[in-house]
N, C-alpha and C positions, 0 to 999 in steps of 0.2 A: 333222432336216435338219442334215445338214454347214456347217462355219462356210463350207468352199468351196463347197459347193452353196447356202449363201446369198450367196457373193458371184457367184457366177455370175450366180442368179436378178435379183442388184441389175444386172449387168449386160446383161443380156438386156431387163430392164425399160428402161433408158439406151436401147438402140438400138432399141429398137422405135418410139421416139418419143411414147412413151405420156407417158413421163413424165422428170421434170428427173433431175437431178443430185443433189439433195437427198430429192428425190421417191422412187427407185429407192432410197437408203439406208436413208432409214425405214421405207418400205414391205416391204424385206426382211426386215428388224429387226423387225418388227410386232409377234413375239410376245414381244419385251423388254419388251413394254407390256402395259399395260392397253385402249389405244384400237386402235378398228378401222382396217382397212387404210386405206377411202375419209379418216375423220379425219386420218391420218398423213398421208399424201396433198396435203390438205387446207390445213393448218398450216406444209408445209414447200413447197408451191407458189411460195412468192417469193422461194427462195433457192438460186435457180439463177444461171448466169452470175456471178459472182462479188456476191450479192445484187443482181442483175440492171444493174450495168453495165460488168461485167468485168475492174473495179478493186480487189475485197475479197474475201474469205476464199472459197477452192471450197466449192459448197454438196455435196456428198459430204461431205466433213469438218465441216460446220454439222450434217448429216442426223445423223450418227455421236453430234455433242456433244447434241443435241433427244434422241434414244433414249437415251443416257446419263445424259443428267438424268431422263428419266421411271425407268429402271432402278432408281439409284441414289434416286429420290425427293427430289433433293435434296440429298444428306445425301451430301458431301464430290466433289460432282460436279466443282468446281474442279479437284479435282488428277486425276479420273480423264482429264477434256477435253484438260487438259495435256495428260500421257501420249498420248493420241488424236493432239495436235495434234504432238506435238514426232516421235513416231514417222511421221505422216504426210507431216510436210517431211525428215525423214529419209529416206524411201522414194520420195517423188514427187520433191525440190527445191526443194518451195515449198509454201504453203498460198494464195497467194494465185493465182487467177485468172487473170489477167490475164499472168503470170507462167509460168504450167502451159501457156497454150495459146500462149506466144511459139512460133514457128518458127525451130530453128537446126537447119540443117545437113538440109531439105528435113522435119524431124519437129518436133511439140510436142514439151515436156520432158516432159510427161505427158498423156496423150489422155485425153478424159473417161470412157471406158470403166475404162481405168485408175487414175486416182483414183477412180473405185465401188467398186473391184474391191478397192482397197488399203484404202480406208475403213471398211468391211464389215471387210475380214482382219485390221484394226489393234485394230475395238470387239472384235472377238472375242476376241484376243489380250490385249487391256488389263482387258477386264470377266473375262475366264477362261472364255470357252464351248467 
């Protein structure tokens, strides 16, 4: 699968209502891991809405940094999450929440579809898939 046809998939899973913000990036990501889809799933359930009260960090870019440390194992995940995080508010405007879904000028700054879409295209680009 393509890094775009995983970010598609992450975003198809967003709008279907199946599943969060966080939810749709790991579970895209799935076979960066070792754990099964339902697990990922599972783990990144409460970190949606900006870790659900739309004050902190988009859970698309939490999902991104949770696969990255499973990836990476660990073992120098700080600076790849940077990377993830500083390209993410480079592309969206923000990392934060709260902030992504202000409305100026009748649109968010970034729609949740699109921070999936950007979260996904950024691990890719950061880890090297």
């Amino acid at each position: 699968m393509t890094l775009e046809e995983r970010a598609q998939k992450a975003v198809d899973m967003k709008t279907s209502g199946m599943y969060n913000c966080a939810q749709s990036v790991t579970v895209a990501l799935a076979d960066q891991t070792d754990l099964p889809e339902e697990q990922l799933r599972q783990i990144s359930a409460g970190f949606c809405a900006g870790m659900g009260n739309m004050e902190a960090t988009c859970g698309a870019l939490i999902g991104a940094g949770m696969v990255a440390g499973l990836k990476t194992q660990g073992q120098g995940t700080l600076s790849k999450t940077r990377q993830i995080q500083e390209a993410f508010c480079d592309r969206c405007g923000s990392i934060k929440c709260k902030e992504l879904k202000t409305v100026t000028d009748g649109k968010p700054l970034c729609p949740c579809e699109e921070c999936v879409r950007n979260a996904v295209m950024i691990y890719g680009e950061v880890m090297g898939l």
